[in-house]
Structure formats: structure tokens, C-alpha cells
C-alpha positions in Angstrom: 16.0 -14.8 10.6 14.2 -11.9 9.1 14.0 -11.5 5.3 15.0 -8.3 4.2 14.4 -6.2 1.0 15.5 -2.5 -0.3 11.9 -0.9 0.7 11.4 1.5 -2.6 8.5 3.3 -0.5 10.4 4.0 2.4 13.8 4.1 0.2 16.1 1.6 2.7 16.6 -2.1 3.6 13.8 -3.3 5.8 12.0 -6.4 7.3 10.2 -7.5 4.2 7.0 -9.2 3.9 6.4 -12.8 5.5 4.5 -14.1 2.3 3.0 -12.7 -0.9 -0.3 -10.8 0.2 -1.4 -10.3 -3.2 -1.9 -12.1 -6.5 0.3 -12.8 -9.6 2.7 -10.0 -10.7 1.9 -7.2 -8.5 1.7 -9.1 -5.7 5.2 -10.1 -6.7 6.8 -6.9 -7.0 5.0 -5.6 -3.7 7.3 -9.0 -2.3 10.3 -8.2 -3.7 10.2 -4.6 -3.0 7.7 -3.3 -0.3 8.6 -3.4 3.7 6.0 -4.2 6.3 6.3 -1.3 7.7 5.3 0.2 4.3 2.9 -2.7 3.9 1.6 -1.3 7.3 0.9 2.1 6.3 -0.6 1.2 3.2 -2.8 -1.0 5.1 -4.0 2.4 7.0 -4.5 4.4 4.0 -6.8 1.6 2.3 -8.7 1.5 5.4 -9.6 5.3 5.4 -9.8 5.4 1.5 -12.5 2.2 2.1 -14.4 4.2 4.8 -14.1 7.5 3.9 -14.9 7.0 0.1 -17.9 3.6 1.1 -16.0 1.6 -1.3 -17.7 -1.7 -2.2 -14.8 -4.0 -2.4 -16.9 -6.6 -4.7 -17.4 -3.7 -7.4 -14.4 -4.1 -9.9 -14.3 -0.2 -10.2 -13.6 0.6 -6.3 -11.1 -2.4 -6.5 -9.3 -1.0 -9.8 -9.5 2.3 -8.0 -7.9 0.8 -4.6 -5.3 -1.2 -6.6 -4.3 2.3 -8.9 -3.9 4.2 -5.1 -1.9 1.2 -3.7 0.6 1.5 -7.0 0.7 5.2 -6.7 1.3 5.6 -3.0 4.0 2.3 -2.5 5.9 2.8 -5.6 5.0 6.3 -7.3 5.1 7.9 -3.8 1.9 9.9 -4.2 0.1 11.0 -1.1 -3.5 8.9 -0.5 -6.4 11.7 -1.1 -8.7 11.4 1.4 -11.4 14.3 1.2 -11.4 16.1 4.9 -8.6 14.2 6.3 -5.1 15.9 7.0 -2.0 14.3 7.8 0.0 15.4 10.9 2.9 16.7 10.3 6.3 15.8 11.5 
């Protein structure tokens, strides 16, 4: 059976996370409280914020920066800013 958690990015109960994809605290609370399907789109915004910005993920800056993004976007529900890229709408 599915484990299931109150998703605060998507704000409902969802599948939750099969194991902890992140380290100590924050990787905790992404656990406890983020959805795969919110894991899922946040995986797609780090991907166009890596490519689109040529982060180096062994520079401590570009991580710090991709780690602030990931807390703004899954639990502050801030949009990702991705110069020239436009989200569809619904």
C-alpha cells in the first residue's frame, strides 16, 4: 500500500515519496510533507533552472541557489524564474 502525506505544495493528501531523496532535515520535511507528484514537478523546474542558468552543481553557490528555489517553489509556493521560459497556462 501507498504511503500517503498532506502534500503542502499541492495542498491535498497524495502518494508521498518512496524514501528520503535528500539529506538530514530538509530532506526530512520534503518526506513528511511533499507528494511525488510535487517531487515530480520540482524535478522539472531544477532541470530547466540547471540548463537554462549552466549551473555547476559541484559549486556550493549554484547548489545553495538550487536548494533556496526548491524551498521557495515546494513550500513557499513561489513560481521557478527561468529567464525566456513561459509557463502554459491552464
Amino acid at each position: 500500500m501507498a504511503r500517503t502525506v498532506f502534500c503542502t505544495h499541492l495542498n491535498k493528501e497524495a502518494d508521498g515519496l518512496d524514501f528520503q531523496t535528500l539529506p538530514g532535515d530538509l530532506g526530512k520535511k520534503v518526506f513528511e510533507n511533499i507528494s511525488k507528484e510535487a517531487w515530480s514537478l520540482w524535478m522539472s523546474k531544477q532541470t530547466m533552472l540547471i540548463n537554462e542558468k549552466k549551473l555547476n552543481l559541484m559549486d556550493p553557490d549554484d547548489r545553495a541557489l538550487i536548494e533556496k528555489t526548491m524551498i521557495d517553489f515546494l513550500f513557499e509556493g513561489k513560481e521557478v524564474q527561468i529567464d525566456g521560459y513561459t509557463p502554459q497556462t491552464k
